[in-house]
N, C-alpha and C positions, 0 to 999 in steps of 0.2 A: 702605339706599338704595344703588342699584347705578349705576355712571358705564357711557352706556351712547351708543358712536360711531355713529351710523346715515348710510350714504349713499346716494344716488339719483340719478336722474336725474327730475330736474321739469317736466312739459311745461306745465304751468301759467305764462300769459304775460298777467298782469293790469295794466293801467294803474296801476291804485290801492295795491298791494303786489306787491313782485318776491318777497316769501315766501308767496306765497299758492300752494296744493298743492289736487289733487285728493282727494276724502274718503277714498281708502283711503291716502293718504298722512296726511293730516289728523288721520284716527282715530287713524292707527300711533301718530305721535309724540307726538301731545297724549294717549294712554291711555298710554303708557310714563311720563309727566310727572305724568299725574294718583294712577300708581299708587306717586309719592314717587319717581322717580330723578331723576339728575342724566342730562340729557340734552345730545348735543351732535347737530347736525345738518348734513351737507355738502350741497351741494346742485349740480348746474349744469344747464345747458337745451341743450346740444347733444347730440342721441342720438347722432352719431357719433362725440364725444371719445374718442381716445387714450388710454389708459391705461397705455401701455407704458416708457415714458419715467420721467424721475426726478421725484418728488410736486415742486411749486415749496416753497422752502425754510419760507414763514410758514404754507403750511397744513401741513408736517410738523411744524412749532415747537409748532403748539397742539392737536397731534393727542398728541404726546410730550406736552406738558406737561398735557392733560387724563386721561390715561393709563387708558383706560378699561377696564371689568370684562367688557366685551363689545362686540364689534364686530359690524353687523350693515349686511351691503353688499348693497341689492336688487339682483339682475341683476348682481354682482360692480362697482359702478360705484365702483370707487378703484382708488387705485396698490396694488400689493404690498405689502402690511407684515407677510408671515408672519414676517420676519427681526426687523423691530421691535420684535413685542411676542410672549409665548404664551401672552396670551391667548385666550379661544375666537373662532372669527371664522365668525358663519351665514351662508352665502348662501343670501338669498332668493329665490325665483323672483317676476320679474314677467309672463314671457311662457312662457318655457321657457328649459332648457339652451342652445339653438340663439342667445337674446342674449345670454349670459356675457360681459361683459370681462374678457380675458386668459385663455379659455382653456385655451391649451397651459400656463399655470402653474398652472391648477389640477389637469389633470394629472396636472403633473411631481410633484404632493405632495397625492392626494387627500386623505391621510389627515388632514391639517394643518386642513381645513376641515370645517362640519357645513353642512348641507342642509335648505331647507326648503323644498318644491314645492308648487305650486300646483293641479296635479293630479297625481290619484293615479298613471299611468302614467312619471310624471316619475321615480319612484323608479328603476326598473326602467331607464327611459333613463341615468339618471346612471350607474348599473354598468357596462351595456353600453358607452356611449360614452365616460362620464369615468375610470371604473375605483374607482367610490366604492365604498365595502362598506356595504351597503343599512343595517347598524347606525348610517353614519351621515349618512342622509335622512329625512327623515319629510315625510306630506302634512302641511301646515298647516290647520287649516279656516279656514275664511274669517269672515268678520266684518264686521259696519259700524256706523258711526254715525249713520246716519239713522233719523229719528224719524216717524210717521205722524200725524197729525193732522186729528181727524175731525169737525172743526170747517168745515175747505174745502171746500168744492163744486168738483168736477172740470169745468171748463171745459176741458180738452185729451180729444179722442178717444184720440189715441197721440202718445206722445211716444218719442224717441230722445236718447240724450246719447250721443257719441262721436263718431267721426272718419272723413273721407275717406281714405283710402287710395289710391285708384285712381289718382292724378297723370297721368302720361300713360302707363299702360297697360302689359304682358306688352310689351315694343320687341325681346326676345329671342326673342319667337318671328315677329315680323313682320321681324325681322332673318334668324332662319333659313327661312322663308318665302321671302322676296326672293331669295334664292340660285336661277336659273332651272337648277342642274343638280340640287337635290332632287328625289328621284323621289314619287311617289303613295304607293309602300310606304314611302319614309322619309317620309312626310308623316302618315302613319297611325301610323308607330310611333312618330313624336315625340310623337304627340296622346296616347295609351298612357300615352307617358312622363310627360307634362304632368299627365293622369288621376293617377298613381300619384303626385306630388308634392304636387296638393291636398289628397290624402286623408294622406300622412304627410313633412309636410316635411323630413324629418332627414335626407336623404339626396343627394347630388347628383347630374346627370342622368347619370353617369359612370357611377356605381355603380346609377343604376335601368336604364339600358341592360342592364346585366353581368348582373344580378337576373334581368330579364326575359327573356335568350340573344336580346337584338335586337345586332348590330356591322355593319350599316350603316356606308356612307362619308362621309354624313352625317349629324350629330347635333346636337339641339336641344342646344344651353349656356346654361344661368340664367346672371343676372348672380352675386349673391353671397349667399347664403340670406335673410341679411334682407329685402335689396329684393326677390328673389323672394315669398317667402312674403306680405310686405306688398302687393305687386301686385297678386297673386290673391286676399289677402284683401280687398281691397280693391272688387274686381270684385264681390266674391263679395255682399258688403253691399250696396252702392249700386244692385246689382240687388233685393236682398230689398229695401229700401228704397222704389224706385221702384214696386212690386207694391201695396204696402200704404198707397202715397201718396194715394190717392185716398177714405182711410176715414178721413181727417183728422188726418194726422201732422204733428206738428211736432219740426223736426227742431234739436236746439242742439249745439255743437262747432267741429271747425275744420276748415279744407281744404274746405269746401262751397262755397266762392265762387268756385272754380279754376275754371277753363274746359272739363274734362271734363266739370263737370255740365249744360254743353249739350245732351249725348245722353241726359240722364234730366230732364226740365223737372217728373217730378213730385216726384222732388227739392229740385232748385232752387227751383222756389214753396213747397217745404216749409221750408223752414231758414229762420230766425228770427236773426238776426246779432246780438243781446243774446249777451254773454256767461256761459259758465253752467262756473265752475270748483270753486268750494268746496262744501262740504259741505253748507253751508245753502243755496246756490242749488240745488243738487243736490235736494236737498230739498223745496224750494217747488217744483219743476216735477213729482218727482214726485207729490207730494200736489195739485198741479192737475190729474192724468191718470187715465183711465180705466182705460187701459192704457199697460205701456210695455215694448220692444221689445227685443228681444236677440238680437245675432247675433253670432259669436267668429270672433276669429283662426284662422287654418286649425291652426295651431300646439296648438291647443286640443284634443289629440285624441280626449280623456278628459274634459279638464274644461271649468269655464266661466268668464266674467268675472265681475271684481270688482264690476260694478254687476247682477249677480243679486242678490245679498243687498242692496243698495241698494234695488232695486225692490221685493222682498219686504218690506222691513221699510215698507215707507209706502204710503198709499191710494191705491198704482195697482193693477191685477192687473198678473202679468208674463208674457209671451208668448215664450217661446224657444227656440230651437235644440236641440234633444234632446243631450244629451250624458249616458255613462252615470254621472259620477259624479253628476249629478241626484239621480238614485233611491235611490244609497247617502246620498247628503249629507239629502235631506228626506225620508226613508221616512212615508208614510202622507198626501203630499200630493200632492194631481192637479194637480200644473203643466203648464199648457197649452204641448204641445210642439210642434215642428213639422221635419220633415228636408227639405222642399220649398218653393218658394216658393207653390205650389198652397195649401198644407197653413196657410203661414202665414197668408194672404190669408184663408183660408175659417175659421179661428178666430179670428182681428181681428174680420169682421166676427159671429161669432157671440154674442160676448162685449158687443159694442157693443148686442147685441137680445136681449141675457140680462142685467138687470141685478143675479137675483138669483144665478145661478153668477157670473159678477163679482166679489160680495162676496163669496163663500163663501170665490172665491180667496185674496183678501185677508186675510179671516179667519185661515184655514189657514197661509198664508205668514206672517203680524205672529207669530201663535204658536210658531212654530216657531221664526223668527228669535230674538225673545227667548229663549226657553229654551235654544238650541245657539249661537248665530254672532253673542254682542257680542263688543266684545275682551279681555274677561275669561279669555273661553275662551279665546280664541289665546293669550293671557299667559299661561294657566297649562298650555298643549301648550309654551311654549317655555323656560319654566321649568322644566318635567321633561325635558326632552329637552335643553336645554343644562346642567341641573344647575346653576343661576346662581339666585341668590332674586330676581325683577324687580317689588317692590312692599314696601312701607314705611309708617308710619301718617306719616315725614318731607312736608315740603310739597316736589316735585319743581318741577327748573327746565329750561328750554328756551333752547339758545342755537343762532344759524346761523352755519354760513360757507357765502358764496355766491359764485362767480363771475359777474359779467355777462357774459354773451353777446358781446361787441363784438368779441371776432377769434376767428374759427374753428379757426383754429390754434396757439393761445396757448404749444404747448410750444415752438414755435421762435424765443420771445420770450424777451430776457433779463432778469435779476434787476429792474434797472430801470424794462424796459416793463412788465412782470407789474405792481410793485407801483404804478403810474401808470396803467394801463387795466384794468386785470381789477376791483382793489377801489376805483372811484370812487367819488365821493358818492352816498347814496341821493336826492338831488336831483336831480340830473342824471341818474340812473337813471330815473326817471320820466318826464324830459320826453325822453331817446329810446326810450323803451320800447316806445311805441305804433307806432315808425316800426319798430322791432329786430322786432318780433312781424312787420308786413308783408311785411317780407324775409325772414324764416326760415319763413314762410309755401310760400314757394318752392324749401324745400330739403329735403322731403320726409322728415316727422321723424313716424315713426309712434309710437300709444298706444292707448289705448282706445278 
């Protein structure tokens, strides 16, 4: 049995449980648990927390006193503890390199940490950018826990699970716009610039200017890669979205109620305001769809999301985005792709008037899923590659530590206020919970 610290960030905001996680979180921790460890779990809900700062005292008390066999921080979301402990510590990708917390410290000491990315180009990024030595990243394959069930009848044409992005728009290029002494050629070559960032976000408009021999007196400035990157991915979706609305989407997630989606109304009549967080809700909407939809972060430059292998393994077919680790990840299965919004429109509806390429889909994808991408596999890519044994005939336990959400800036809070507002009762957690989710609703906190 291996004691094994896992942290995150949880965008998961349920009236009914404040530990309630989306399934590829879901899967993670409860297969770590099932395969006999001692599990311990951090959790919080603000994507922009801090990290930088000193851990507050009672979550380093039981971080030390749990003293675990592996640390494993998605997206680097904890304090520093190379100092604390030597043992192994993996960072996982949730998005890419470009969300790390903290870093310049990882850095300062690649060697101290191992890697595990979510697409394969990710390796290659970590050397270049972070200075990691590619012995120690590895692709993860990916994995899920959704089940198919061929008992339901698909009443959904297409369904979508994920998120608005778009909030109020690129304001950094309508900012550099508004400037009346931009000329036409720097109006051109921002557009260039803007081009070259969709296609590979890692870079800043500094250096795609310099790349491209544009030095104009004017230059488009992103805000700060995150909100860039989520901007346009944002754009990028709610447009694919709006295309394929009219072949009966329905659309579950968050951020669709924002007032953006006034300029996409087929949209807006698509989204369905039930909540759809966990694994088994995940589940039920896919196995009530025909089809269900996928379109990635711009960030994705290689790979794809974690709800591919969600829709694959249950009686939807899946409809997505070309990306090339596709073809290496499912060789021998004809996953309907699409690089255009044209492209996606005219396979939605071909699929809807095919019902038997439809199944075949399905077929092809439930098989393959089982046999490569439960988390079996992933547990035993991360047991060879950490060199750590993560599975026991012992019965494993799950325990949390969570912050609530209630001050956004909590590190400039003292000992006092910490242990007074951050760990309230879970009573009281639930009755502001519902109003905490509204307001952070409006604070533009991207995920899937």
């Amino acid at each position: 049995m291996a004691k094994i610290f896992v942290a995150m960030y949880n965008f998961a905001r349920h009236s009914d449980d404040y530990t309630i996680m989306p399934p590829f979180y879901e899967t993670f921790i409860s297969g770590l648990r099932d395969a006999g460890n001692e599990v311990l779990v951090y959790f919080h809900k603000d994507f922009y927390k801090d990290f930088s700062g000193e851990m507050p005292s009672f979550i380093k008390e039981k971080v030390r006193k749990f003293n675990a066999d592996l640390y494993i921080f998605f997206n680097n979301n904890f304090w520093d503890i190379s100092k604390m402990t030597d043992k192994p510590i993996l960072i996982y990708d949730v998005d890419s390199p470009l969300f790390y917390k903290n870093l310049d410290e990882i850095k300062a000491n690649p060697c101290r940490y191992r890697f595990m990315t979510i697409q394969k180009n990710s390796v290659g990024m970590l050397k270049e950018q972070v200075g990691v030595d590619e012995k120690y990243a590895r692709y993860a394959p990916p994995f899920t826990g959704i089940m198919s069930d061929k008992s339901i009848k698909p009443d959904i044409n297409i369904s979508f699970i994920g998120s608005n992005w778009t909030w109020e728009g690129c304001k950094f290029v309508q900012s550099f716009l508004d400037n009346p002494a931009v000329t036409n050629e720097e109006r051109i070559m921002a557009k260039k610039v803007y081009e070259e960032y969709s296609k590979n976000p890692f870079n800043s408009s500094e250096e795609i200017y310099e790349r491209l021999g544009f030095d104009p007196e004017h230059k488009l400035k992103f805000q700060n890669n995150m909100n860039t990157a989520s901007r346009i991915s944002g754009i990028k979706r709610i447009s694919y979205l709006e295309t394929i609305s009219d072949l009966g989407l329905e659309i579950r997630g968050l951020y669709f109620s924002q007032g953006n989606t006034a300029f996409f109304p087929g949209v807006a009549f698509s989204f369905n305001k039930d909540t759809v967080f966990t694994r088994k809700e995940n589940q039920d909407i896919f196995n009530r769809s025909k089809i269900s939809f996928n379109i990635n972060h711009i960030q994705a430059i290689t790979g794809f999301s974690w709800r591919v292998c969600d829709i694959m393994a249950s009686n939807a077919a899946i409809v997505t985005e070309f990306k090339p680790d596709l073809e290496e990840s499912f060789p021998g299965v004809k996953l309907p792709t699409f690089t255009t919004k044209a492209e996606a429109y005219e396979i939605c509806k071909r699929l809807l008037e095919n019902e038997a390429e439809r199944k075949e889909i399905v077929a092809a994808s439930n098989e393959i899923i089982d046999r490569m991408y439960r988390f079996d596999h992933t547990l035993k890519a991360m047991e060879d590659f950490m060199n750590v044994k993560l599975h026991s005939a012992k019965e494993g336990t799950l325990e949390y530590i969570y912050e609530p959400r209630i001050m956004r800036n909590d590190r400039d809070m003292d000992d006092e206020k910490r242990n007074n507002h951050i760990f309230i009762g879970y009573r009281a957690i639930r009755k502001c919970h519902h109003l905490l989710g509204k307001f952070m609703d409006k604070v533009n906190v991207p995920h899937e």
